[in-house]
ZAPAVEX-93522 format. One record per atom (N, C-alpha, C): atom name; y, x, z; residue number from 1; chain. Coordinates in Angstrom, 3 decimals. Example, Ala and Ser with C-alpha at 12.3 -4.5 7.8 and 13.67 -1.06 7.14 Angstrom:
REM ZAPAVEX-93522
+------+----------+----------+----------+-----+------+
! site !        v !        u !        w ! pos ! unit !
+------+----------+----------+----------+-----+------+
!    N !   -5.690 !   13.190 !    7.800 !   1 !    A !
!   CA !   -4.500 !   12.300 !    7.800 !   1 !    A !
!    C !   -3.300 !   13.200 !    7.800 !   1 !    A !
!    N !   -2.250 !   12.850 !    7.080 !   2 !    A !
!   CA !   -1.060 !   13.670 !    7.140 !   2 !    A !
!    C !    0.030 !   12.900 !    7.870 !   2 !    A !
+------+----------+----------+----------+-----+------+
//
This chain:
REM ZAPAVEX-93522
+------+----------+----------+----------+-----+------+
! site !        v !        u !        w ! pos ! unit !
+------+----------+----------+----------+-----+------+
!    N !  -10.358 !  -70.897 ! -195.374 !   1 !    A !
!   CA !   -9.668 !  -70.179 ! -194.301 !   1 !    A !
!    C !   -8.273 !  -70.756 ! -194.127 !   1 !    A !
!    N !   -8.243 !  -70.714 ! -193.030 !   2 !    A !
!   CA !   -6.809 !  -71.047 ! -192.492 !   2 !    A !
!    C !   -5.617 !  -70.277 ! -192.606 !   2 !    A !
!    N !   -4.337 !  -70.413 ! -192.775 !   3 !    A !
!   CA !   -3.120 !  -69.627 ! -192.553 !   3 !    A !
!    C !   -2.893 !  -68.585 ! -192.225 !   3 !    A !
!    N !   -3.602 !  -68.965 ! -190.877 !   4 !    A !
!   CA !   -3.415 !  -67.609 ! -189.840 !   4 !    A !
!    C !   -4.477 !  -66.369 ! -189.970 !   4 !    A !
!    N !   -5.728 !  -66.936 ! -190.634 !   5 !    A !
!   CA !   -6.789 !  -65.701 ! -190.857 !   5 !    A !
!    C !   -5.993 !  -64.402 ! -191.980 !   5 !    A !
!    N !   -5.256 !  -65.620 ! -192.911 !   6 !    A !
!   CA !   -5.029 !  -64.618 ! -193.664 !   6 !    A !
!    C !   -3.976 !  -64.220 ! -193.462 !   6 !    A !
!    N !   -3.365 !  -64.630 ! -192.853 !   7 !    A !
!   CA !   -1.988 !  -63.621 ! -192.215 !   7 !    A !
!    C !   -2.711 !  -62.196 ! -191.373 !   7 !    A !
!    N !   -3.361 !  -62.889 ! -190.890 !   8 !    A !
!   CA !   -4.349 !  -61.718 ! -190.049 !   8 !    A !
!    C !   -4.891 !  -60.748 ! -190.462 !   8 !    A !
!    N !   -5.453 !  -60.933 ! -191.918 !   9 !    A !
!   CA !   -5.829 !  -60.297 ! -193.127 !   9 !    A !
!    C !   -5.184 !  -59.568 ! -194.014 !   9 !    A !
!    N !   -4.273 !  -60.035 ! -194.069 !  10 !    A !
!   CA !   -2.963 !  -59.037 ! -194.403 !  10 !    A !
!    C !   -2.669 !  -58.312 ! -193.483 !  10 !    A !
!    N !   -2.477 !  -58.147 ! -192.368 !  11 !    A !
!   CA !   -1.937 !  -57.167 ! -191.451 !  11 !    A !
!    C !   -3.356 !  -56.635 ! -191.331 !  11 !    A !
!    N !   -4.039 !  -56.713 ! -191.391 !  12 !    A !
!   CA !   -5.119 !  -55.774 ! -190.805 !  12 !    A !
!    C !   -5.080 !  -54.592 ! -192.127 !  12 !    A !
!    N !   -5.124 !  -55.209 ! -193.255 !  13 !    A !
!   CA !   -5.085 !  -54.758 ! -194.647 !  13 !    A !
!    C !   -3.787 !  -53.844 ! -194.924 !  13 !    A !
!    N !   -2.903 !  -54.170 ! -194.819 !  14 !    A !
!   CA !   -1.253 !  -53.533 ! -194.448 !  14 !    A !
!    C !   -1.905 !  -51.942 ! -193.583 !  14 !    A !
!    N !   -1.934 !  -52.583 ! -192.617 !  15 !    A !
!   CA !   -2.176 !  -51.736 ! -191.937 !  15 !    A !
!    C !   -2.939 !  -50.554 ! -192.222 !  15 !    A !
!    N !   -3.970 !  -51.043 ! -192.474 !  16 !    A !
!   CA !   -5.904 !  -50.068 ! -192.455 !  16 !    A !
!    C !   -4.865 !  -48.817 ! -193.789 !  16 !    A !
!    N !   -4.086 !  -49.502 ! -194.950 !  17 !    A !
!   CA !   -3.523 !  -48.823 ! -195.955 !  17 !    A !
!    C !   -2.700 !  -48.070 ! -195.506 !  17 !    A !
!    N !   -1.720 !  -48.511 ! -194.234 !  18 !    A !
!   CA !   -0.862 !  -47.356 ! -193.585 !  18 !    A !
!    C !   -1.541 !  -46.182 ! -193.149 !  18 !    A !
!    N !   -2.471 !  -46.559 ! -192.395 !  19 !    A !
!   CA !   -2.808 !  -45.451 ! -191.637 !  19 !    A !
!    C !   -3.951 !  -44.524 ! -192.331 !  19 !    A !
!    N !   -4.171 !  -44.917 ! -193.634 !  20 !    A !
!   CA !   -5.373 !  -44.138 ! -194.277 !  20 !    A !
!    C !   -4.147 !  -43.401 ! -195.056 !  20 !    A !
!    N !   -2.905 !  -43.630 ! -195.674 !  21 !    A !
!   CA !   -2.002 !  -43.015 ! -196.324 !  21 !    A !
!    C !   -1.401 !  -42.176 ! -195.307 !  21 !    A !
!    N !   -1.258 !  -42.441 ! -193.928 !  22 !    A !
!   CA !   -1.153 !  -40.974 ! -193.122 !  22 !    A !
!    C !   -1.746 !  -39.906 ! -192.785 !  22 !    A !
!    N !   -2.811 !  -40.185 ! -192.937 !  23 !    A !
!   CA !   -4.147 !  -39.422 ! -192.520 !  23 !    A !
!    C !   -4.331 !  -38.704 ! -193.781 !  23 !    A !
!    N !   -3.763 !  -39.268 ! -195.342 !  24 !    A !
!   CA !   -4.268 !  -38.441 ! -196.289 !  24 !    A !
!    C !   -3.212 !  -37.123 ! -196.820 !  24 !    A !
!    N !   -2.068 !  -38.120 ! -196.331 !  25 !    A !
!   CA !   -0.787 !  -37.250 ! -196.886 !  25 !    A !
!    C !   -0.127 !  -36.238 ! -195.358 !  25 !    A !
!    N !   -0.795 !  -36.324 ! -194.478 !  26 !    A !
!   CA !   -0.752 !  -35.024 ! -193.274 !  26 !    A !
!    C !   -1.047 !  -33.741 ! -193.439 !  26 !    A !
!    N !   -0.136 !  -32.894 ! -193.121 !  27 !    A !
!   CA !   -0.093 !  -31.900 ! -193.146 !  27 !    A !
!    C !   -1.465 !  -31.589 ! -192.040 !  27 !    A !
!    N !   -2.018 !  -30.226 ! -192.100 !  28 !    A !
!   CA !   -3.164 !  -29.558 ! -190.861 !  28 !    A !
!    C !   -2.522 !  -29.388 ! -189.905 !  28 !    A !
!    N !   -3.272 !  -30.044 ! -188.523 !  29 !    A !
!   CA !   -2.450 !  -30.228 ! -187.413 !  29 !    A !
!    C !   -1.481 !  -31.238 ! -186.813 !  29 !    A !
!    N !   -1.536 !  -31.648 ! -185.242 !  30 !    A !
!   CA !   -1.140 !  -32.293 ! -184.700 !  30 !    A !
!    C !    0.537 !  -32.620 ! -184.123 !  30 !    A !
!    N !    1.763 !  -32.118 ! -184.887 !  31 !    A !
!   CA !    2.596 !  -31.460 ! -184.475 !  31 !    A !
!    C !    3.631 !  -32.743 ! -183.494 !  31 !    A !
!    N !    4.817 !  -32.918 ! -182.902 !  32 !    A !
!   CA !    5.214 !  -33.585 ! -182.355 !  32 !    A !
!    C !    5.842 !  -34.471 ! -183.769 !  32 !    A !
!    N !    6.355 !  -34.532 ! -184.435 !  33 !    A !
!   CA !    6.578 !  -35.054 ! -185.790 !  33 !    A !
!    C !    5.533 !  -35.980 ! -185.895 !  33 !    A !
!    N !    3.951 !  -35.357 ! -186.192 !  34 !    A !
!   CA !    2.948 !  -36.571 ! -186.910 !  34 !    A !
!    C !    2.396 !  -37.375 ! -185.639 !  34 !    A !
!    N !    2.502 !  -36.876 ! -184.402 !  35 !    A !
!   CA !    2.203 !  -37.585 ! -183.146 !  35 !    A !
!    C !    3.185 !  -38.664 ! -183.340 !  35 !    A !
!    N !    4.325 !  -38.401 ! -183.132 !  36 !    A !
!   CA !    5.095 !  -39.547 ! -182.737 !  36 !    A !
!    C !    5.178 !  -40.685 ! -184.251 !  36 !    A !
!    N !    4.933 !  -40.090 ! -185.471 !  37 !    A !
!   CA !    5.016 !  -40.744 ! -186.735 !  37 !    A !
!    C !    3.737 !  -42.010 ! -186.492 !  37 !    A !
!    N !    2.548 !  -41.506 ! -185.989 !  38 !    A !
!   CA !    1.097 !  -42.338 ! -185.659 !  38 !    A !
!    C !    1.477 !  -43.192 ! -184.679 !  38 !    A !
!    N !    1.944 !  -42.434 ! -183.718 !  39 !    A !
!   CA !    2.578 !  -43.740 ! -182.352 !  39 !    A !
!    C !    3.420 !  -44.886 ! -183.299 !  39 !    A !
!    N !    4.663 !  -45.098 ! -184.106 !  40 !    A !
!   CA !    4.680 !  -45.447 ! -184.476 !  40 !    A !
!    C !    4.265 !  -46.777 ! -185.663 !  40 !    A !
!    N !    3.311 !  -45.469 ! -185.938 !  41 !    A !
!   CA !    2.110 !  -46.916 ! -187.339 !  41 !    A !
!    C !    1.640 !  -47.397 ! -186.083 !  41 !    A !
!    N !    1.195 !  -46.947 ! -185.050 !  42 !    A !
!   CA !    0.272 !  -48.066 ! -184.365 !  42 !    A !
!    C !    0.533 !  -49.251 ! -183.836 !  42 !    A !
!    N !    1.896 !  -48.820 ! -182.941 !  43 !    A !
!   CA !    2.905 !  -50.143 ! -182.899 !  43 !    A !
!    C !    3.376 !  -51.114 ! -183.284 !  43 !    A !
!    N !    3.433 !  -50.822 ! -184.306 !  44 !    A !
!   CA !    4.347 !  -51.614 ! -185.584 !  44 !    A !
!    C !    3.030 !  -52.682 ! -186.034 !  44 !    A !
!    N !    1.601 !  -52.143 ! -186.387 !  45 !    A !
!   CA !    1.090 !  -52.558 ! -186.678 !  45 !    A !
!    C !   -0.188 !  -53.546 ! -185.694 !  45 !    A !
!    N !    0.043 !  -52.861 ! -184.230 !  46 !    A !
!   CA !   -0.487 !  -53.452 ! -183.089 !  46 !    A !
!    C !    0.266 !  -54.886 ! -182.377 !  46 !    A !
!    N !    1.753 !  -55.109 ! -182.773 !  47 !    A !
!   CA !    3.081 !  -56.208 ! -182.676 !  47 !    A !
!    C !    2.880 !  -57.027 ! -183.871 !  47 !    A !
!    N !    2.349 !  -56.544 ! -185.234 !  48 !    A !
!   CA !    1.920 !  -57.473 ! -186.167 !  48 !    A !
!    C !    0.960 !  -58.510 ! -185.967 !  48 !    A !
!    N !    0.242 !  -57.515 ! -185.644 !  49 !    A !
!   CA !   -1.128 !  -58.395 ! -185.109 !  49 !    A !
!    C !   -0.962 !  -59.354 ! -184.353 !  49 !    A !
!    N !   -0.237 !  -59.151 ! -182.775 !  50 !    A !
!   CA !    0.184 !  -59.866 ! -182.154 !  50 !    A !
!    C !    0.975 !  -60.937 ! -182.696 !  50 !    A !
!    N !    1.948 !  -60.851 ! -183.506 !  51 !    A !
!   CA !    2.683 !  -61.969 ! -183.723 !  51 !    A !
!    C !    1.935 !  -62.887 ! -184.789 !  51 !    A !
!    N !    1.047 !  -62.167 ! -185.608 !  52 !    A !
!   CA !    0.156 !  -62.975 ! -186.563 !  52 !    A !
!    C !   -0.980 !  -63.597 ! -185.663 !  52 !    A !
!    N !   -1.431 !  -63.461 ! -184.543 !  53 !    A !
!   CA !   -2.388 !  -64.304 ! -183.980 !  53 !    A !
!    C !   -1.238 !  -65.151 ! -183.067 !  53 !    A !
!    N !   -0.075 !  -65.249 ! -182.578 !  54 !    A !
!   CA !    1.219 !  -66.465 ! -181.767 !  54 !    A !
!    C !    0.769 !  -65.620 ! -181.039 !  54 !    A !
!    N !    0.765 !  -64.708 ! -180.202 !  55 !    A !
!   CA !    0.800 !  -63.882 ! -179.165 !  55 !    A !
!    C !    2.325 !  -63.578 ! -178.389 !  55 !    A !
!    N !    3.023 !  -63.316 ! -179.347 !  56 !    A !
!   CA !    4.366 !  -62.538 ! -179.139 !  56 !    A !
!    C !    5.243 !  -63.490 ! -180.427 !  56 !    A !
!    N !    6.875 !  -63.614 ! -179.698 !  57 !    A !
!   CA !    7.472 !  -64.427 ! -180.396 !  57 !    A !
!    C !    8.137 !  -63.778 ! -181.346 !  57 !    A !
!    N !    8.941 !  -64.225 ! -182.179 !  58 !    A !
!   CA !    9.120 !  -63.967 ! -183.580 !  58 !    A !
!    C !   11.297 !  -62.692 ! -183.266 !  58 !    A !
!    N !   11.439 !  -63.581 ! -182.052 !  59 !    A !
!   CA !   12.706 !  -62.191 ! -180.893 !  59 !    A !
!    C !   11.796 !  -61.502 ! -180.311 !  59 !    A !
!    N !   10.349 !  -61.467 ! -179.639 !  60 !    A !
!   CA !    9.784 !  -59.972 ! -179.461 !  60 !    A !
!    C !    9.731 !  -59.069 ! -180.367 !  60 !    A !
!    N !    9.329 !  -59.541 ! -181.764 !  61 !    A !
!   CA !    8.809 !  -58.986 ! -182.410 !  61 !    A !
!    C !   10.028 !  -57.941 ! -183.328 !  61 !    A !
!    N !   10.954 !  -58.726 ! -183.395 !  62 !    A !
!   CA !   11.913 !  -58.372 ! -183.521 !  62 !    A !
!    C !   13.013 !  -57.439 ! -182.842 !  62 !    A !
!    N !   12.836 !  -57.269 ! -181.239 !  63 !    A !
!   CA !   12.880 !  -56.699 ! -180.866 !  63 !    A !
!    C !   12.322 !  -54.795 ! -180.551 !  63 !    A !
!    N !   10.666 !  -55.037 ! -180.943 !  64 !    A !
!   CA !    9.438 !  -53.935 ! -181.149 !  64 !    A !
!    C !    9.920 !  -53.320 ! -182.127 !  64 !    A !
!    N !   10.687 !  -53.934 ! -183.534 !  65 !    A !
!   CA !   11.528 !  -53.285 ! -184.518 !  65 !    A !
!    C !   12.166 !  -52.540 ! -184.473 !  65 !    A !
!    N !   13.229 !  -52.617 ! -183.760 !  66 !    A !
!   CA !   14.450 !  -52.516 ! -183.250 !  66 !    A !
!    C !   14.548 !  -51.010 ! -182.588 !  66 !    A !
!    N !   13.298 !  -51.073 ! -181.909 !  67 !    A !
!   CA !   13.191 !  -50.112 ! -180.864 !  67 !    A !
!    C !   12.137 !  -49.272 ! -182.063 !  67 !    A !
!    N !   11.046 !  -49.395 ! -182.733 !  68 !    A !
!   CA !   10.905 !  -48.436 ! -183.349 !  68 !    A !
!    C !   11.825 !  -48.265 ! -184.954 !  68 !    A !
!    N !   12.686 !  -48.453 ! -185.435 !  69 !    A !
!   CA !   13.765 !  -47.966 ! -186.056 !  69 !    A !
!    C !   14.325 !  -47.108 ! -185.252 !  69 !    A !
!    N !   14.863 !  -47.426 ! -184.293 !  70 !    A !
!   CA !   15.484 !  -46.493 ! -183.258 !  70 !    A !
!    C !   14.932 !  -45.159 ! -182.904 !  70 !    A !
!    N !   13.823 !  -45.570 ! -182.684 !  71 !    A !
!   CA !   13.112 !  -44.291 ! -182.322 !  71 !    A !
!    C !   12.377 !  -43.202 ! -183.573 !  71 !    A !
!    N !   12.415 !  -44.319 ! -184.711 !  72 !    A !
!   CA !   12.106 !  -42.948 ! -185.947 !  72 !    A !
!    C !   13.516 !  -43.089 ! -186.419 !  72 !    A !
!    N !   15.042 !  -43.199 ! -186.239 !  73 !    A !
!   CA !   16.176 !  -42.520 ! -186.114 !  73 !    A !
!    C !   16.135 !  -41.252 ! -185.656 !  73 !    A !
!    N !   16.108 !  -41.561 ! -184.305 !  74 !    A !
!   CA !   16.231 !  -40.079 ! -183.093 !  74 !    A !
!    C !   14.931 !  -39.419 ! -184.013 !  74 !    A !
!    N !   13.682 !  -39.466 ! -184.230 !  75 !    A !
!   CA !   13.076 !  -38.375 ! -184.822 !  75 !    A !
!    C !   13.794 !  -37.797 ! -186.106 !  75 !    A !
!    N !   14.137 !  -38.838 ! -186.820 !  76 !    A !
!   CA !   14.742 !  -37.564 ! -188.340 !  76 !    A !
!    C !   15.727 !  -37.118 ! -188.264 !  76 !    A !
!    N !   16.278 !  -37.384 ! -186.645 !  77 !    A !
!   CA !   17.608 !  -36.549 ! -186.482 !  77 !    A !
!    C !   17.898 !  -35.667 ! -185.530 !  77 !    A !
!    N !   16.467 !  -35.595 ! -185.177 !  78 !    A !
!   CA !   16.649 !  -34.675 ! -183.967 !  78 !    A !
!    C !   16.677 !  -32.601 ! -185.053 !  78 !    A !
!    N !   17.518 !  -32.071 ! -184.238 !  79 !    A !
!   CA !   17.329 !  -30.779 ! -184.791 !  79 !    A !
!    C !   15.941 !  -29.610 ! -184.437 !  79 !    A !
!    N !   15.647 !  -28.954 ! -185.302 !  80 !    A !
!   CA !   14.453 !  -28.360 ! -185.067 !  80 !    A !
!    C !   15.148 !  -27.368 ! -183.727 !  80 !    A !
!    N !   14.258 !  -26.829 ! -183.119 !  81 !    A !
!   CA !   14.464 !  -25.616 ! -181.796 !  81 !    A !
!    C !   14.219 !  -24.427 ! -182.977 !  81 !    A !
!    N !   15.514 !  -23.623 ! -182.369 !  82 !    A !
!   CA !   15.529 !  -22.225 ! -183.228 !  82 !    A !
!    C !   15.049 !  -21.296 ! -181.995 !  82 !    A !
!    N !   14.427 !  -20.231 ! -182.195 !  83 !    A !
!   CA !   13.793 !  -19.505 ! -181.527 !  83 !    A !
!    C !   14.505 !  -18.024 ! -181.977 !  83 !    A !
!    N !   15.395 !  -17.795 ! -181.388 !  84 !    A !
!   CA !   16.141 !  -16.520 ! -181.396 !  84 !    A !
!    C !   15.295 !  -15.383 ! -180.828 !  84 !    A !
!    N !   15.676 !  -14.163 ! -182.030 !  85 !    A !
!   CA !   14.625 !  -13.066 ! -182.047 !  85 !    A !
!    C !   15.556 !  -12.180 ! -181.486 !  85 !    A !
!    N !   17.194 !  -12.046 ! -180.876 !  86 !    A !
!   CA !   17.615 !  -11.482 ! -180.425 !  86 !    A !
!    C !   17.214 !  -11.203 ! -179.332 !  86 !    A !
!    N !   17.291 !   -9.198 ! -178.650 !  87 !    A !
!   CA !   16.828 !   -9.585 ! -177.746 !  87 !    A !
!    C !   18.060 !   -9.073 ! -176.465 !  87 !    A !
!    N !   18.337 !   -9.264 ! -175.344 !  88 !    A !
!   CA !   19.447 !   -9.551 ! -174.605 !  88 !    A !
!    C !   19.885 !   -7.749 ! -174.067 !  88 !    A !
!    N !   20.571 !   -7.206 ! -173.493 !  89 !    A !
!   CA !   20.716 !   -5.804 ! -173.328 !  89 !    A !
!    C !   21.515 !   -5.124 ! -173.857 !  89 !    A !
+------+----------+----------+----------+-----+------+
//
């Protein structure tokens, strides 16, 4: 095998391990947290792929980073919504 299979092989492998370690360590239920956490693995690991087959260059890819760091920033910092039991009157 060539270079690139097993680069390919590794990310597929990387991967298949990410997303079976999310699926095991999830809480019950779909919440905006594990939605956007999965959007995430998929990306990250859908731009791998790409750049391990020369699809996408090595500043795209770098870029796809960039933007998901960013975006699981804004998630662990966003504040939860408090739901006030006061009632007005």
């Amino acid at each position: 095998m060539e270079m690139r299979s097993w680069l390919l092989a590794a990310v597929f492998v990387v991967g298949l391990v990410a997303l079976v370690g999310f699926f095991k360590t999830k809480e019950s239920g779909f919440g905006p947290y594990n939605t956007s956490t999965l959007v995430l693995l998929v990306v990250v690991i859908v731009s791998g792929f790409l750049y391990a087959a020369d699809c996408v260059s090595g500043q795209v890819l770098a870029n796809i980073f960039f933007v998901a760091v960013g975006f699981a920033g804004g998630l662990f910092t966003r504040e939860p919504i408090s739901r006030s039991t006061t009632s007005s009157g």
